[in-house]
N, C-alpha and C positions, 0 to 999 in steps of 0.2 A: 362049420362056417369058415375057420381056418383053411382050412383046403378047399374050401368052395374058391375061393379071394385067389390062394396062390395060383389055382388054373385060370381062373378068367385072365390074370396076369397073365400068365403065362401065353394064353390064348392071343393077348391083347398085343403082347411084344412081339409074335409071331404075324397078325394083321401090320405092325408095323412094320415088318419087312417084306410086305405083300401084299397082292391086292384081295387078297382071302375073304371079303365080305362088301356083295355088291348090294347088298338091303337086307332092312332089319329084319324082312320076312323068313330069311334063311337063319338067323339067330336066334338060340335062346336066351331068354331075357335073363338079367343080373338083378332088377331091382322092381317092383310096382309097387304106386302108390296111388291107390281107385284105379281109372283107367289108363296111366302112364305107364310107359316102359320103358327100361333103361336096359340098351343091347352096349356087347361087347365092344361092336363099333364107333359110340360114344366114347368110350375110356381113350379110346388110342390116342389122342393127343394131347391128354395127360399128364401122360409118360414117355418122357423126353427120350431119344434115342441111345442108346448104352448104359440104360440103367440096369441095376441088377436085379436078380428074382427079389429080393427081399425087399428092397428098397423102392421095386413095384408092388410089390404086395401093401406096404403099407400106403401106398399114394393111391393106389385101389380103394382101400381102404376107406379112408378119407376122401374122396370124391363120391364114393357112394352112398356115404353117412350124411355130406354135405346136400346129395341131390335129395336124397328123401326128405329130410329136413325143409329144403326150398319147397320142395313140393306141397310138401302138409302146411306149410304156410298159406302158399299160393290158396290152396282150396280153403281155408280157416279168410283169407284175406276177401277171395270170391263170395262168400258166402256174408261177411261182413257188410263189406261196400256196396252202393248202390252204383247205379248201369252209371250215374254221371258218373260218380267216383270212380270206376275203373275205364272211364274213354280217354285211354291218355293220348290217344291219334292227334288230338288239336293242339293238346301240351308239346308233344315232341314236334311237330311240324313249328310249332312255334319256336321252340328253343333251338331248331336245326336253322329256321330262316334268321335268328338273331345271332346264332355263331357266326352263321356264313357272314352277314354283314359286318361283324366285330371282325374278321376277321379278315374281312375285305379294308375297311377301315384303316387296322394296324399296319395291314402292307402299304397301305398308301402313304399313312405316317412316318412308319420308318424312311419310305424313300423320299419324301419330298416336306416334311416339315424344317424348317430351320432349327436348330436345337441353340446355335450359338445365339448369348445374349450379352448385347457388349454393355461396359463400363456405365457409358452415357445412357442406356435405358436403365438401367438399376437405379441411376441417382432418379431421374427422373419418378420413377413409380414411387421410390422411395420418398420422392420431396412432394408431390402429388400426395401421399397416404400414409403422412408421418405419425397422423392421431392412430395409428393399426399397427404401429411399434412402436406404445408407450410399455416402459421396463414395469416389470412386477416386482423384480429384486435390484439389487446394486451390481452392478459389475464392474471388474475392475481387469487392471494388467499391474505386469510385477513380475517380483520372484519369491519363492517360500523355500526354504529350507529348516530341515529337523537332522540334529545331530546331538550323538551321546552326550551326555553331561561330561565325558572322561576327554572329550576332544579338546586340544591344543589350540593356542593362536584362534582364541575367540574374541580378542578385541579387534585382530585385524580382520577378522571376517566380517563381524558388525559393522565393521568401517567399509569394506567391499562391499557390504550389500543395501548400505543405504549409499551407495554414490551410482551413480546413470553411468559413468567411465570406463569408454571401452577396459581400455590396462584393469580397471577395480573389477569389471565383468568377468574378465579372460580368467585372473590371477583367483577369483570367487568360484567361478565354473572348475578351477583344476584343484582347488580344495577340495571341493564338494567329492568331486570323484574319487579322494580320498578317505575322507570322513564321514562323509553326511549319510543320512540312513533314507533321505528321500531329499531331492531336489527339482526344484519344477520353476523353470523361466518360462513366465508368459508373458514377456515385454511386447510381444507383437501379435498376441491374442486377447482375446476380452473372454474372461471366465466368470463366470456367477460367484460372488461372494460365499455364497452358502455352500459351494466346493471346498471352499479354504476352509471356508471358518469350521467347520464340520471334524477338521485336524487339528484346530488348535486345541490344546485344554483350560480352555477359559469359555467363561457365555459372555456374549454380548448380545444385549437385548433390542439395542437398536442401531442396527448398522450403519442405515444411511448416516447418523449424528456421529457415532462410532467415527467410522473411517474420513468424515469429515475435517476430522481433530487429529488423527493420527495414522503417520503414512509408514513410519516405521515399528511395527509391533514386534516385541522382546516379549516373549513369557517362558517357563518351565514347570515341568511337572518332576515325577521323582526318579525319570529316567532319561531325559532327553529336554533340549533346549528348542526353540523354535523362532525363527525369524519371517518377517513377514517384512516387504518395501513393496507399497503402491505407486506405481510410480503413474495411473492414470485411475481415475472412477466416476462413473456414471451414476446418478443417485434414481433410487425408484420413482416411476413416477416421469421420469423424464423418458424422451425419444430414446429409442436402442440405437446406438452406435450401428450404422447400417453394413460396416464388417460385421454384425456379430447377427446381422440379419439378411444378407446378403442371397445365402440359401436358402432363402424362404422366400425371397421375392422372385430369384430365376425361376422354382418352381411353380410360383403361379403367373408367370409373363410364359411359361411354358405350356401351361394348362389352358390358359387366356390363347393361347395360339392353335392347340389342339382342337377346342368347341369351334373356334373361328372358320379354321380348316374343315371341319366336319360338316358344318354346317352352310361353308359356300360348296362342300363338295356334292352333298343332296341337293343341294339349288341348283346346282352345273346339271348334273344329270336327270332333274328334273325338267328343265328350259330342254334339253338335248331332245329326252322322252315327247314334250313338246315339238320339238321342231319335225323330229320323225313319223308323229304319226304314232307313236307308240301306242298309247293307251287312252280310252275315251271314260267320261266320268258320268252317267246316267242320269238327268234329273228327274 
């Protein structure tokens, strides 16, 4: 069988430099499975140009083992299924007419859909559809910092970091970069509560009450100190700050623009089809 594989190879490589095989009738077969046959002429595109004997033999190999395998399916499969079951003719006509138009579609989209969506539409959809971002959790803005228990000038960094002050901001930021083992300013972003608190080592069982009471939290554990300053919060239950939902609303004034598009674009070309003459509808 060894040597059967390395000549067809061989054979196969040499058809690849040639036009050595003008039909299967002049081949002998490499493989049957009932009435199929697999000729030499099959393999050749296989096997890529400058492969070696060896490394055709095995990809022979494997291709052959692969076709018989699909085959004894196919006939296991035929013998299973009923005549509906195997007319895939209607399936595939169908899934070729629904690419083509998907695909017709997306070209149109890309060239002619508006993608930008200014300021003033966001508030609007936003103020329109406030009950559709009310918060499930608390969110807040701030900054959190964790540093060793053995770090220096820890009253003056408590004091930079419950003050809003550029100078206390700057002079807190260039500590950090020296001491701290994690620091995170999100003065100008809105993070979910359950991000922070997930770092602290303390439980708090109710946040919105929680954070209501307290904007600057001090705790430690047995190897690091940790600060927290809220310096804004949103409580659950209430509308989401429409920064922290902003990208959810361009997505769907985008999507909302996509059907619209689609759907004046079948109407165009259906009025058109109309106007030409195109197509008559039977009653």
């Amino acid at each position: 069988m060894h040597r059967t594989l390395l000549l067809i190879a061989a054979i196969v490589l040499l058809a690849n430099g040639c036009s050595l095989f003008h039909s299967n009738n002049q081949e002998k077969p490499v493989a049957r499975v009932f009435e199929e046959y697999l000729y030499p002429s099959d393999l050749s595109e296989a096997i890529p140009q400058g492969t070696s004997g060896q490394d055709s033999l095995i990809i022979v190999k494997r291709f052959v083992e692969t076709w018989v395998k699909d085959q004894l399916m196919l006939n296991k499969a035929e013998q299973a299924l009923n005549d509906e079951q195997v007319d895939f003719e209607k399936q595939i006509e169908q899934y070729r007419l629904s690419l083509m138009i998907f695909s017709y579609r997306q070209k149109l989209l890309q060239q002619k859909l508006d993608t930008l969506v200014p300021e003033e539409e966001i508030q609007t959809y936003y103020d329109e559809n406030i009950n559709n971002f009310m918060l499930n959790q608390d969110v807040i803005k701030g900054t959190y910092i964790k540093i060793p228990l053995t770090a220096p000038r820890v009253d003056e960094l408590r004091r930079w970091s419950w003050n809003s002050r550029q100078e206390d901001l700057d002079k807190m930021e260039k500590y950090c970069l020296n001491y701290a083992d994690k620091y995170s300013d999100f003065n100008d972003t809105w993070v979910y509560f359950t991000s922070i608190k997930v770092q602290l080592p303390m439980k708090i069982s109710q946040p919105s009450r929680y954070l209501r009471y307290n904007k600057n939290i001090e705790t430690t554990d047995s190897q690091y100190r940790y600060f927290l300053h809220v310096t804004d919060h949103v409580t659950e239950g209430e509308a989401a700050p429409i920064e922290l939902v902003s990208d959810d609303i361009i997505s769907i004034i985008l999507n909302k623009r996509k059907m619209e598009f689609i759907q004046d674009l079948e109407q165009r070309v259906y009025n058109d089809g109309v106007n030409r003459n195109q197509f008559e509808i039977y009653q």
